[in-house]
Phi, psi and omega in degrees: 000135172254148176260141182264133177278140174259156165238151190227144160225173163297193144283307165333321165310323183265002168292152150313142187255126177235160157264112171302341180052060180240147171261120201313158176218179212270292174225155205235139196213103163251143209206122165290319186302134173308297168335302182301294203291335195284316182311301198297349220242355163286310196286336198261324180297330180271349175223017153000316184288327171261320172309155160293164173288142170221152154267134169219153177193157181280145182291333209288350148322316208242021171317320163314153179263335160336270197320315139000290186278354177267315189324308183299298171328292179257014167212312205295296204325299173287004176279160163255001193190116175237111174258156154240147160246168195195068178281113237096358176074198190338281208285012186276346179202051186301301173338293174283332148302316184270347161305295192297317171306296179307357282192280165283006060006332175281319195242003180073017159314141169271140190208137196241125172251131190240110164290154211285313223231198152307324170271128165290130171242129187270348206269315170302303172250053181259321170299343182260140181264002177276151193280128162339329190267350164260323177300288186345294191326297189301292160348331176272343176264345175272331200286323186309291183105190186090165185269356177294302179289000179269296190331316183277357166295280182341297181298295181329290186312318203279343189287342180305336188271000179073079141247192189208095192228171171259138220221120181241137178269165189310165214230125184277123164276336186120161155282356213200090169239167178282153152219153182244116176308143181084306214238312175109221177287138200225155162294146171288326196312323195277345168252031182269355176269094185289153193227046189173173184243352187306167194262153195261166147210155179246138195236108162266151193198160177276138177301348166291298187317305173309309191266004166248346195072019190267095200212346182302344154284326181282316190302291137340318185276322190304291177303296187329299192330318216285292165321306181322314187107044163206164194304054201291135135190174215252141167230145189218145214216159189276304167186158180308332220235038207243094168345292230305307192287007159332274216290323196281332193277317161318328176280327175272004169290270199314328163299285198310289225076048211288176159274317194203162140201189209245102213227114155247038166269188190234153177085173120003084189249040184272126185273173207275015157260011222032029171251169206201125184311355152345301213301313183323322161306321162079032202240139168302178166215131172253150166284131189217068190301106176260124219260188215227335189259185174260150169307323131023274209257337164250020176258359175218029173255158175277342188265325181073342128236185177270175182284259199023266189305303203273355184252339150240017158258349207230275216286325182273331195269339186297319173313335184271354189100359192282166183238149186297129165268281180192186171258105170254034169181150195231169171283151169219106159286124179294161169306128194300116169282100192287012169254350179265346221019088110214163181224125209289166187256146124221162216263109160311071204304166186240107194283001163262331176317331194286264202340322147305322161292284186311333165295299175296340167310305176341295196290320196289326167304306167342291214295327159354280170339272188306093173001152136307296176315325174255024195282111106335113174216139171270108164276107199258145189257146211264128156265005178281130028261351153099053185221141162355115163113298179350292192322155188077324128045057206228175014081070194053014149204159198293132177253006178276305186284330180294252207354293173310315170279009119332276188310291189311334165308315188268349174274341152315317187298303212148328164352127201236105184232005153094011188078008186242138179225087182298137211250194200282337216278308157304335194252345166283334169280346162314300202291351148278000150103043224239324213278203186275181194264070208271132157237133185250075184328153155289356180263336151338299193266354172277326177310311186258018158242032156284338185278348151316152179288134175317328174292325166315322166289322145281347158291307179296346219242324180282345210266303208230327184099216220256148188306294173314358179280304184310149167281340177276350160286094192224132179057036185077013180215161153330157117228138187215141205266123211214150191258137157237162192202067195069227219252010146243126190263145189216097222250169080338091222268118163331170142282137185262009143126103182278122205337324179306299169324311205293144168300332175262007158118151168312298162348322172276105190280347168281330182312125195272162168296176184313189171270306187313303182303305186313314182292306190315299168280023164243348201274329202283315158321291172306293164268323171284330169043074167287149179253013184190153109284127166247115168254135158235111166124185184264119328230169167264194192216069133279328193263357184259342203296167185280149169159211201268144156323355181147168168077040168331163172232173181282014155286319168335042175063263193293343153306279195322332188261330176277309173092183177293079197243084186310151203211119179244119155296033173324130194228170174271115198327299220286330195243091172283012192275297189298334181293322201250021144279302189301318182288008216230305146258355188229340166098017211253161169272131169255121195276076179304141193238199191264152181295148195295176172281116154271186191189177178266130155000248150119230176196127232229112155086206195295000173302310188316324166280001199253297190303330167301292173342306190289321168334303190289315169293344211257333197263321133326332177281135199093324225246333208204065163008281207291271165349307167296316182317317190273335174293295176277017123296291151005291201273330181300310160304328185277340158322298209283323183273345154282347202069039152275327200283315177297327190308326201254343165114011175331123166272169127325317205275341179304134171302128184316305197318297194299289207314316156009269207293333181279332182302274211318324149333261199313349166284306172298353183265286173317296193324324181262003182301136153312107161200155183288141169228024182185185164219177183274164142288146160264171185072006193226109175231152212283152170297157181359277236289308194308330196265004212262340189258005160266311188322319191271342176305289210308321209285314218282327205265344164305324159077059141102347184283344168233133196274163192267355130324285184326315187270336164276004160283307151290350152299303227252311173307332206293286200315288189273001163303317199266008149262355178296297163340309202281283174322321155291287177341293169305322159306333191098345174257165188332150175220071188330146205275143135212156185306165164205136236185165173272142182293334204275337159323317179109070193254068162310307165334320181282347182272175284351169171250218177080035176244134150337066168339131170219174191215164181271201203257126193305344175295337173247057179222153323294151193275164189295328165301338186281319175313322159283261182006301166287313146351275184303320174307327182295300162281354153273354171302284196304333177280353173273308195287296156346259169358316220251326211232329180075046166168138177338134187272148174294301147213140211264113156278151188210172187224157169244189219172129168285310194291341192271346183281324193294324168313274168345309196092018176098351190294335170306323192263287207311297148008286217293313184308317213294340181295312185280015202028065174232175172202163194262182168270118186232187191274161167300296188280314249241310186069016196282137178290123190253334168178208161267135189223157212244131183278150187275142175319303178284355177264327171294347171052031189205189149277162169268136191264126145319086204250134171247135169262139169236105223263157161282132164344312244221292197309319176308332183304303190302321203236052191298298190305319187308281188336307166265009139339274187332295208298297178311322139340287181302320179333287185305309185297303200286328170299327197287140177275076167238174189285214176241349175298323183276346205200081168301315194298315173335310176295290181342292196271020138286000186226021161062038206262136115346112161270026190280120199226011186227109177227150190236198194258195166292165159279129180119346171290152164181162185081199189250154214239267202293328200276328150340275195325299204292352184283329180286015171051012208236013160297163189239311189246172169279343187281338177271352170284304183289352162294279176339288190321316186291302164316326166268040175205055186237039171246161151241144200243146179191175173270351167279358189192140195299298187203160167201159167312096179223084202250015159281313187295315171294013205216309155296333129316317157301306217269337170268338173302125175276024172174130164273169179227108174221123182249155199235143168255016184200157166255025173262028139211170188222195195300334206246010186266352141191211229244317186347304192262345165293320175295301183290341167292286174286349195270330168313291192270351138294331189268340183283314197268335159315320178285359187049034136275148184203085169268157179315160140223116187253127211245114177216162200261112184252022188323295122277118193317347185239072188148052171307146178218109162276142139202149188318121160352310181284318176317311200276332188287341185292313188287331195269355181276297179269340164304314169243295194310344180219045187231106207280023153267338168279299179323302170324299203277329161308327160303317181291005213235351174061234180297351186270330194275352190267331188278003144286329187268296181317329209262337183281328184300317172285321185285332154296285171340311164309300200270337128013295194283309196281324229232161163262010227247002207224075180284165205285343171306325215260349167283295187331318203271344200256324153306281169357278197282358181241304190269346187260337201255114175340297195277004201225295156342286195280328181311295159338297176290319192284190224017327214177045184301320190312319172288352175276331187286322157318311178257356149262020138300337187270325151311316166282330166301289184298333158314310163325287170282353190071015140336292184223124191232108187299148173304337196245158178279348174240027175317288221265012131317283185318291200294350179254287294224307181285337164310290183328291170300335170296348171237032153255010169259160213284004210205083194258049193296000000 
């Protein structure tokens, strides 16, 4: 028997290799913790004369294995005695332990191996050459903390070294102490004694931190708090998730009472019931990073933390429900004390970060406070994407009616609204500039923009000119068109100014918003001095404006234009990548709401007769020779004359039987197609029969394990959760976390909704589930291009996506590996991904495909570590000595090639390029589009290096793919649900035939994981046409949606239109099928203009363009009447905005 070898590389690997330049000592002491190091290094400086010579040093230094091996070489090597504390156990630094244990056991070194935490690792103390009872010992003085138990660590070693010093055993500090600025550790009892009526807020912080004396941020924090007009106080705890501090912080809950709080711990604290000693306040918790990096290093990052930092201060604390605030202290190394060679770290506060976190506590405490009846609250509605029709604008749901159903929730509540109830109807005439009037005088709005920064302030003025300039500027003022209802305003979120305007080229991703948007919101902050926002729905373009990806400055867009505000968000349960761009940058609460109702297709017009036909025939068969014969001419013909026979790839040269059998295949594929056929209310749910095909998604993927009562029960419940929600929220109080996910996955977990969006935590993408997933899916991609091509493909461009990977678990990146015959590595306990291992030729049983990603603005944010995953992947595959048939990249790099294989927009980029331009209709060619696509993708991302300029390395990529791959993981939304995938798809696929390539572009559905399906673009978009977009049952039901449902048929029209431009993927019947059902058929036509004319007009723009370009060269001669004919009538109605 032969073992086939797999090669592997790490993450760790991709660290800088550094020399701490410490010279050996008697013991050597390493720690991820600061703490442990700043405590010994205070105990060993005050008792130096009796102590052993020491090394101290941080593990997060010593990731490398380089770095490692120098360490050793040149310090471990000469100790008499070596501890690690280690947190996360073994495998957070497997390398470097089991180096140091052979190390010491080779020399007779003492060696203590320690956990970072609470949990016993047996594994740890296998490594260690000391008897459990000394390891314990030393554990007990790091775990306690303080500089008394490190001192007395110290002495523990050296009697290990035969000294003859007394010996204290570790001293327990409490899990739970009080702290006071100035005075230090206080009894909870004293600070359960209130000495004021101020509304309190409470700060949890770690007891390590207290007990290194590292406090000066909290301490800071403290004070703000303090300005504001509220109660601080602090506690500092071994961790949330430690029994012991129940029963005492509870007690002190329940005395306080805080409005809020304020939590700088790290991680999780959810206990196996999913509640957190939190919960009991019933109070938001803001997240409060005091960060691992220097101020520095996140004043001059675009993401603004490290995957560290954003995955156990951001992504884990997010599972509890906390909403992010800021960072307000950074690490400082103090002076290297040269007898220790090290200088202790500690956290440096940043006073405007405090002054924000405090302010916004202020506020969020307000609502705490505060009557209903005196509440101010703004509900604002999305002008994105800011296209004809548009306006109101949310992701499945109506936002004319939700809006209405809102104002009635809070004038039930209590809600001081003025005697007015506002209804969908109204709110529709807002979106038609119909409502009343906001006005912001310019000297109003010149007051509140000194408090913008001078750079900030010169972005606008080079950027858009002069205030008075804007277009929403008339007659000395501002105006934006607005519903009042009392003490609720109901708004219009401005445009913030379209790439076509800015004076610095579409292209420039830094360019800030208008003069408007900036006046709207300080004026309604400032002057209206509203006490809540409410955006409603997925999404608006506040959380997109420029700056860092989180842990924001006052520079940053999206502070600067909101400033310190709770902001409660209803979102669609399904997209968790956008949701936690809103929590993430705007600090926002995101309300997951319910996904629209599915339903099957079905089949419509002449399919419905084309199916009877096949019925008949199948009935026929065996029985009537003659018959049959004429029955399949018939179906043949009519195919061909709906344009279904191009649609589904019919050959000519095929036997009726086969052609049969491929129709009837493509009939049952529309027919089963998914589509929404209404959208949601919020606060409202639709009933059973509407429910019934999520209800089986969910039923199916359970595989029996869940009753179909249980899911419609949480259907059904989902309707008043997410107004329950909406209302604690509006109170100030606590809104419990749940996931978010597609429901149609068979995501049960996401149900009910009315929850506090979370996401996992990204360190573990892709999950071993995603590994299969992606696999199989990897290999239907090759049995499709097989097919099609009689031979492998060489190399794959694919799009990442954030949300669909946060759904997923990652099978798109699993996919992509899967391509390259790689896989990921994971940690034992954590499941946290640690690298890779690259599979041997005879066990992947193909050649390896050359796979390029091209990422979205929001996955580069998201995903750093996936990235340099990849980037390590391609590496690892291309160092193997293989041939070049079997190993292109291999081939790449013998042929001095760029391996540069992950490419993006710039940082700070986001959203779509090409399929913009094309939406402005002001293009000349398909070639200046594919110039767009190339031109918004001309970084590259890795692990050796964050990002550089490679837009020659993206333009040989694209120009060598024999194919895109673009996969959709869910059936609630499809190709036509906006324009996102005609840019990277079509935009793809312009720029490959500028390059004089015409690679596949292949679509694929992972809807259900165990049954992936490629087909060709043109095939889904064919399906998607007639399935939904010209299927006089979904029309119907968007029609019922009034004005929002019409501006769903336009946003499908722009998204046909989109790859139209960019694409081949749009044969011209389906303009014929789509003209058919929306402008020629009378009654769907005139419903539409009385609803949306702006959205009709939109969409005989779009019709006239591609007529226009030769796009679409209609069947009928009187096309480009009806289309004169529908101008016409549209401009007799009174109001086109």
């Amino acid at each position: 028997m032969h073992l086939l070898a797999t090669s592997g590389a790490d993450l760790d690997d991709l660290e800088q290799a550094v020399d701490l330049a410490q010279s050996p000592a008697e013991v050597v002491v390493l720690s991820f913790s600061d703490s442990d190091l700043s405590a010994l290094a205070e105990a060993w400086s005050a008792g130096a004369a009796e102590l052993p010579s020491l090394r101290l040093a941080s593990l997060k230094r010593l990731k490398h294995p380089m770095s490692v091996d120098l360490y050793i070489d040149r310090v471990v090597l000469g100790a008499r005695a070596v501890v690690v504390r280690c947190l996360g156990g073994l495998d957070y630094w497997r390398y470097g332990m089991e180096r140091i244990a052979a190390v010491c056991r080779s020399r007779n070194i003492l060696f203590a191996a320690l956990p970072g935490d609470d949990r016993a690792d047996d594994r740890l103390d296998a490594l260690s050459t000391l008897p459990p009872q000394v390891t314990s010992q030393l554990y007990g003085y790091l775990h306690e903390g303080g500089v008394g138990n490190a001192r007395e660590c110290l002495r523990y070693l050296a009697t290990l070294l035969g000294r003859d010093l007394p010996v204290v055993q570790p001293v327990a500090i409490g899990s739970l102490v009080g702290f006071v600025p100035d005075r230090g550790a206080v009894s909870i009892d004293e600070l359960c004694r209130p000495d004021d009526a101020r509304p309190a807020a409470l700060i949890t912080f770690y007891r390590a931190s207290l007990l290194a004396a590292d406090t000066a941020g909290v301490a800071a924090l403290m004070r703000a708090l303090e300005r504001e007009g509220l109660a601080a106080v602090a506690v500092a705890v071994t961790s949330l998730k430690d029994p012991s501090i129940v029963a005492p912080l509870s007690r002190l809950i329940d005395h306080r009472r805080p409005a809020i709080i304020l939590n700088a711990t790290a991680f999780s604290a959810l206990r196996e019931d999913g509640s957190t000693v939190l919960d009991v306040a019933d109070a938001p918790v803001l997240q409060i990073i005091q960060a691992q990096s220097s101020e520095d290093a996140w004043a001059s990052s675009s993401r603004g933390l490290s995957p560290t930092d954003l995955a156990m201060n951001v992504v884990l604390p997010e599972l509890d429900g906390r909403l992010l605030a800021r960072t307000i202290a950074f690490k400082g190394e103090a002076a290297v004390d040269e007898r220790l060679q090290f200088g202790a770290m500690r956290h440096v506060p940043q006073p405007d970060r405090i002054a924000y976190v405090a302010q916004l506590a202020a506020r969020w405490a307000r609502l705490r406070t505060l009557p209903p009846s005196e509440r101010r609250v703004a509900l604002m509605l999305s002008d994105y994407p800011a296209r004809g029709g548009r306006r109101g604008y949310a992701v499945g749901l109506d936002t004319s009616a939700s809006a209405a159903a809102i104002a009635a929730l809070v004038a039930e509540a209590g809600y001081d609204l003025g005697g007015v109830s506002p209804t969908a109807a109204d709110v529709e005439a807002l979106l038609r500039d119909e409502a009343g009037e906001l006005v912001v005088p310019l000297a109003d709005y010149q007051g509140q923009l000194v408090r913008l920064s001078d750079d900030l302030q010169r972005a606008l003025q080079d950027n858009w000119g002069a205030a008075d300039a804007d277009p929403a500027f008339r007659d000395g003022a501002f105006r934006f068109p607005v519903l009042r209802a009392g003490r609720l305003s109901i708004l219009l979120q401005p445009d913030r100014g379209s790439r076509a305007d800015r004076k610095s080229g579409y292209h420039d991703t830094s360019v800030p918003p208008r003069h408007a948007y900036v006046a709207l919101y300080a004026h309604l902050r400032e002057v209206e001095k509203i006490d809540a926002l409410i955006h409603l729905g997925a999404h608006g373009t506040l959380e997109w404006l420029p700056g860092k990806a989180l842990a924001l400055s006052r520079d940053c867009w999206p502070e600067a234009v909101l400033g310190p505000l709770p902001v409660i968000y209803p979102f669609i349960v399904n997209n968790p990548g956008e949701a936690m761009q809103a929590k993430r940058r705007l600090a926002a609460l995101t309300l997951g709401h319910l996904t629209p109702p599915l339903s099957h297709a079905g089949l419509h017009g002449p399919l419905r007769e084309l199916e009877g036909l096949v019925e008949e025939y199948a009935e026929a068969d065996g029985l009537d020779k003659r018959r049959l014969r004429l029955l399949e001419d018939e179906i043949i013909a009519r195919a061909w004359q709906s344009g279904l026979a191009a649609d589904c790839g019919l050959d000519r040269s095929m036997s009726g039987r086969e052609a049969i059998a491929q129709l009837d295949a493509q009939l049952c594929d529309i027919k089963e197609l998914a589509v929404r056929d209404r959208l949601h209310v919020f606060g409202q749910a639709p009933d059973a029969a509407a429910n019934a095909l999520l209800s089986d998604a969910i039923v199916a993927a359970a595989d029996g394990a869940v009753e179909r009562a249980v899911v419609e029960a949480r259907i059904r419940t989902s309707a008043a959760a997410e107004s329950h929600a909406l209302l604690a929220a509006l109170d100030g109080r606590r809104v419990a976390a749940g996931p978010a996910g597609a429901p149609s996955r068979g995501r049960l977990d996401v149900l009910p909704t009315g929850r506090n969006l979370t996401a996992i935590d990204p360190r573990a993408i892709p999950t071993r589930t995603a590994v299969i997933v992606g696999a199989r899916a990897a290999d239907e991609v090759i049995r499709r291009y097989l097919q099609e091509h009689g031979d492998y493909p060489r190399a794959l461009m694919l799009d990442l996506w954030a949300s669909a990977s946060l759904r997923t678990g990652g099978d798109d990146l699993a996919q992509a590996l899967a391509y390259l015959g790689a896989r990921p590595r994971w940690d034992h306990n954590s499941n946290r991904v640690t690298g890779i291992e690259v599979l041997p030729l005879a066990v992947l049983g193909r050649p390896r495909i050359d796979a390029t990603l091209r990422i979205s603005g929001l996955f580069r944010d998201l995903f750093e570590a996936q990235i340099a995953l990849f980037d390590l992947a391609v590496q690892t595959v291309a160092a193997r000595d293989e041939d070049d048939a079997d190993n292109p990249l291999a081939a790449a790099r013998r042929r001095g090639e760029s391996l540069a294989r992950v490419f993006g927009g710039a940082p700070g980029s986001y959203g779509a390029v090409a399929a913009d331009l094309a939406l402005g209709m002001a293009w000349d060619s398909r070639a200046e589009l594919g110039e767009a696509y190339l031109d918004g993708t001309g970084y590259s991302f890795g692990g050796a290096h964050d990002h550089a300029p490679a837009a020659d390395a993206f333009r040989a990529r694209v120009r060598g793919a024999d194919a895109l791959v673009h996969t959709q993981d869910d059936r609630e939304r499809d190709l036509l649900d906006g324009e996102e995938v005609a840019d990277f798809a079509g935009g793809f696929a312009a720029a490959a035939a500028a390059l004089g390539a015409s690679p596949a572009l292949l679509h694929l559905d992972t809807s259900r994981p165990d049954q992936p399906r490629a087909r060709s673009f043109s095939e889904e978009i064919a399906r998607v046409v007639r399935g939904r977009l010209t299927n006089p049952r979904w029309l119907a039901g968007m029609l019922g949606h009034g004005h929002r449902g019409v501006a769903e048929i336009a946003q499908g029209v722009d998204a046909l239109y989109a790859f139209a431009s960019t694409s081949d993927t749009v044969p011209e019947h389906l303009f014929d099928l789509a003209h058919g059902a929306l402008l020629r058929d009378g009654a769907v036509f005139e419903a539409m203009i009385d609803r949306n004319p702006a959205a009709v007009a939109a969409i005989v723009s779009r019709f006239e363009d591609v007529l226009k370009r030769r796009l679409w060269v209609p069947r009928r001669n009187a096309v480009a009447d009806e289309l004169a004919a529908a101008r016409a009538r549209l401009a007799r109605t009174e109001t086109v905005p």
